[in-house]
C-alpha positions as CSV (number, residue, x, y, z in Angstrom):
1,X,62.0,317.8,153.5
2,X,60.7,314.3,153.0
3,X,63.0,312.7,150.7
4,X,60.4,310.3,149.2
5,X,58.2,312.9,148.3
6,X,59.8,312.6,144.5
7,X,59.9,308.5,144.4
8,X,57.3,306.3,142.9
9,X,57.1,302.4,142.1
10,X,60.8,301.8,141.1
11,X,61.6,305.1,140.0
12,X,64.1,307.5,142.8
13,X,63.7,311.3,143.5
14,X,65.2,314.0,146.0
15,X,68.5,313.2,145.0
16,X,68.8,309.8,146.6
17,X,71.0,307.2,144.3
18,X,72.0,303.3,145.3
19,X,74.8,302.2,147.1
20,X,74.9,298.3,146.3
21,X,71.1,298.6,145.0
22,X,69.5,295.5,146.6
23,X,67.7,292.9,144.5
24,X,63.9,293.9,145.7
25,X,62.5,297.3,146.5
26,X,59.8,299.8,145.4
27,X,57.6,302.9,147.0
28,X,53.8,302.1,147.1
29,X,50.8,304.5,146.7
30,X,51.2,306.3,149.9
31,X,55.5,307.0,149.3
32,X,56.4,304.0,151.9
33,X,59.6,302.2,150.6
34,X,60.7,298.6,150.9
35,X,63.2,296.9,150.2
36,X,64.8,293.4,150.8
37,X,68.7,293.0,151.5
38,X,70.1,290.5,149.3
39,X,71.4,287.9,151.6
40,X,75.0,287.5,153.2
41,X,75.5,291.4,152.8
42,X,76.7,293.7,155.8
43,X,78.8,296.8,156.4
44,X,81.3,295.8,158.9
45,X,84.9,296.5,159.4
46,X,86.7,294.2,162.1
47,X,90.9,293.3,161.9
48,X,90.0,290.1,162.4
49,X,87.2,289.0,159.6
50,X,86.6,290.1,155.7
51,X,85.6,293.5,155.6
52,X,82.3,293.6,154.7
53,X,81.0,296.8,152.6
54,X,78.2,295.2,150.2
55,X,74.7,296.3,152.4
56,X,72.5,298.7,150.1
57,X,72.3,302.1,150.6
58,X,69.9,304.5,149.5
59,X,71.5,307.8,149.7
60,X,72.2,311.4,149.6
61,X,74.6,313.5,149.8
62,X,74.6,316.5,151.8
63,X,76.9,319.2,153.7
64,X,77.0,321.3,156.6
65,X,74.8,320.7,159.7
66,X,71.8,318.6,158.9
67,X,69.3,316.0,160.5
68,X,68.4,312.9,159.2
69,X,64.8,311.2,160.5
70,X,63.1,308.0,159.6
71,X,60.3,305.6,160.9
72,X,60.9,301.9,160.2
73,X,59.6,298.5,160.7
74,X,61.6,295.3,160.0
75,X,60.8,291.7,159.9
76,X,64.0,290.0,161.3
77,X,64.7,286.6,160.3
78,X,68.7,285.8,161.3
79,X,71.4,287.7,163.4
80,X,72.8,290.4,162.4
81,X,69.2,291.6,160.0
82,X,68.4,295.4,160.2
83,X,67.7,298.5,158.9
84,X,68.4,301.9,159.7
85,X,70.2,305.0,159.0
86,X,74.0,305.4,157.9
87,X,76.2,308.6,157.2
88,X,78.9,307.6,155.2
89,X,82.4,309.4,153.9
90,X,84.1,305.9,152.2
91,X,84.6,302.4,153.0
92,X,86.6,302.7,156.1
93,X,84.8,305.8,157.4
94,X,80.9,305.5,158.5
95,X,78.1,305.2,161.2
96,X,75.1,303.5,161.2
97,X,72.1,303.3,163.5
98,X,69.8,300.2,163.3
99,X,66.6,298.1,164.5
100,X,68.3,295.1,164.5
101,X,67.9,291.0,165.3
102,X,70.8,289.9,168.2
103,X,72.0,286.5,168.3
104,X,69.2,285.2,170.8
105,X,66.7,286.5,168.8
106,X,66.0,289.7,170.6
107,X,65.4,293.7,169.1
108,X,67.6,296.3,169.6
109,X,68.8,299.5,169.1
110,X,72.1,298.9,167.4
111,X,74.9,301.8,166.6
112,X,78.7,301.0,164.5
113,X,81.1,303.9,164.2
114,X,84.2,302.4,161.8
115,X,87.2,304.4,161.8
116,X,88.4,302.1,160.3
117,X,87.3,299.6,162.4
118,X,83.9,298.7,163.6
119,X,83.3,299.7,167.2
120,X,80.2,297.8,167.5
121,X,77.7,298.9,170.5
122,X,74.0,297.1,171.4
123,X,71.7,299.7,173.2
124,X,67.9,299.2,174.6
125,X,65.9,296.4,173.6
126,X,62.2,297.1,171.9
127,X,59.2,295.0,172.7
128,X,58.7,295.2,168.5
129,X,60.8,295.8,165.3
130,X,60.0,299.6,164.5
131,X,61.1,302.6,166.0
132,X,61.6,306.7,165.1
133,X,65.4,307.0,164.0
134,X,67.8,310.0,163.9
135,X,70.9,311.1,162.7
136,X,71.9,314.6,163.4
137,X,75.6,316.4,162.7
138,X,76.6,319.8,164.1
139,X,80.1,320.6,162.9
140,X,82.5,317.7,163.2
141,X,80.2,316.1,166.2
142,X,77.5,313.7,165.3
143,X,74.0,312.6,166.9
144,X,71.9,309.3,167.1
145,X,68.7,308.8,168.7
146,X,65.6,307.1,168.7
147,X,62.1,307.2,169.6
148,X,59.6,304.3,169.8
149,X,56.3,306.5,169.0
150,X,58.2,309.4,167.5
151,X,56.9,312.0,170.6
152,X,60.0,311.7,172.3
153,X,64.0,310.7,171.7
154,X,66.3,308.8,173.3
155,X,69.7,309.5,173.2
156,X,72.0,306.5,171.6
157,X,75.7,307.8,171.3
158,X,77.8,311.0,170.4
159,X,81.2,311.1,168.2
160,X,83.2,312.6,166.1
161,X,84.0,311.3,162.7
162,X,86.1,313.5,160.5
163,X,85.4,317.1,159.5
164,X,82.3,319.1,158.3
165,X,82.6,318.0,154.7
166,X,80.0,316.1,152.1
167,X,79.0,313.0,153.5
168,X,76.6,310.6,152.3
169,X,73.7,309.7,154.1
170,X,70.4,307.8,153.7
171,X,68.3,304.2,154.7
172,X,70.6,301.3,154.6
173,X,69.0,297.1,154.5
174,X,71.7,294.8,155.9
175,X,71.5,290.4,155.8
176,X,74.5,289.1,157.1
177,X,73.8,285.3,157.5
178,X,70.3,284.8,156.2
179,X,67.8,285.8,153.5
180,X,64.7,286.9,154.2
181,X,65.1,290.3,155.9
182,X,62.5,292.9,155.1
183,X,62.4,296.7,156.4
184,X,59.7,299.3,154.9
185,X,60.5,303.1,155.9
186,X,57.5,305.6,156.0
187,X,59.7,308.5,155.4
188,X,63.3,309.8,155.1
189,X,63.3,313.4,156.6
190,X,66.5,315.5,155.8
191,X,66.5,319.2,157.4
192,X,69.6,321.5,157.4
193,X,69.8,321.8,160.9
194,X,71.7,320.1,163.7
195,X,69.2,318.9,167.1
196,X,70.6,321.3,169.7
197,X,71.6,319.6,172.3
198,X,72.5,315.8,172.3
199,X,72.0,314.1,175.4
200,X,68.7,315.2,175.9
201,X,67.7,315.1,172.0
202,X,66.0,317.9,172.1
């Protein structure tokens, strides 16, 4: 189920509600969101910084086993800019998994898991800012992946992060030190099943 298929202009379907609703975003004619982080905003938990919990969020909630699938393109202007997907139970408890700028300017695959701090990991480089994301939960265990032309996943990280309950889940647009970030997302694919096996994504 493509969770876009009920959203139009400024106006949400499928469920999906704002988390910090950023200052710029809208679906055009063919259901392709985007949206602009307002600037200095992040989700990030460390012991020895602010916490930082004011990104935007466009979520859903949702329980059981699902899978969570998107296609997204970013243009990156400082460190730290991305977009991706999140699963979310509060403030203290969440994952992410991101396209997003590094300090030197390069495009990676970026995963957080906070519980209840950020354990922050960089994964492969891409040639460009786009790439096939997936979030996928089977019980307590939880999935991320991604796929530069969408034919075939790579496998990010596996974890656990609290029990089988409601979680929130959705697209997330993050700015940490500069304005100017933008990410459009071509879909936002939830399905109640969990991807069978991990490692290989398949």
């Amino acid at each position: 189920m493509n969770l876009f298929a009920g959203c139009a202009d400024k106006s949400l379907g499928g469920g999906l509600r704002w988390l910090n609703e950023p200052p710029t975003w809208s679906f055009d004619a063919e259901g392709r969101l985007t949206v602009e982080p307002r600037a200095h905003t992040d989700f990030f938990r460390s012991p020895e910084q602010p916490t930082r919990d004011d990104a935007s969020l466009l979520r859903v909630l949702v329980q059981g086993d699902f899978t969570l699938s998107a296609r997204v393109a970013v243009h990156l202007v400082g460190f730290g800019d991305a977009v991706g997907l999140m699963l979310r139970l509060g403030p203290d408890c969440w994952a992410k998994l991101c396209v997003e700028r590094s300090p030197v300017g390069e495009v990676a695959i970026v995963s957080v898991v906070t519980a209840p701090w950020s354990d922050d990991a960089n994964g492969e480089l891409l040639s460009r800012p786009e790439a096939y994301l997936r979030l996928t939960r089977r019980g307590d265990q939880i999935g991320m992946h991604y796929s530069v032309h969408g034919d075939r996943w790579r496998f990010v990280r596996a974890f656990t992060l609290g029990g089988a309950q409601a979680v929130d889940v959705g697209l997330h647009a993050q700015a940490p030190f500069a304005g100017g970030c933008r990410g459009t997302c071509d879909f936002l694919r939830l399905d109640g099943t969990a991807v069978a096996d991990f490692r290989s994504g398949e």
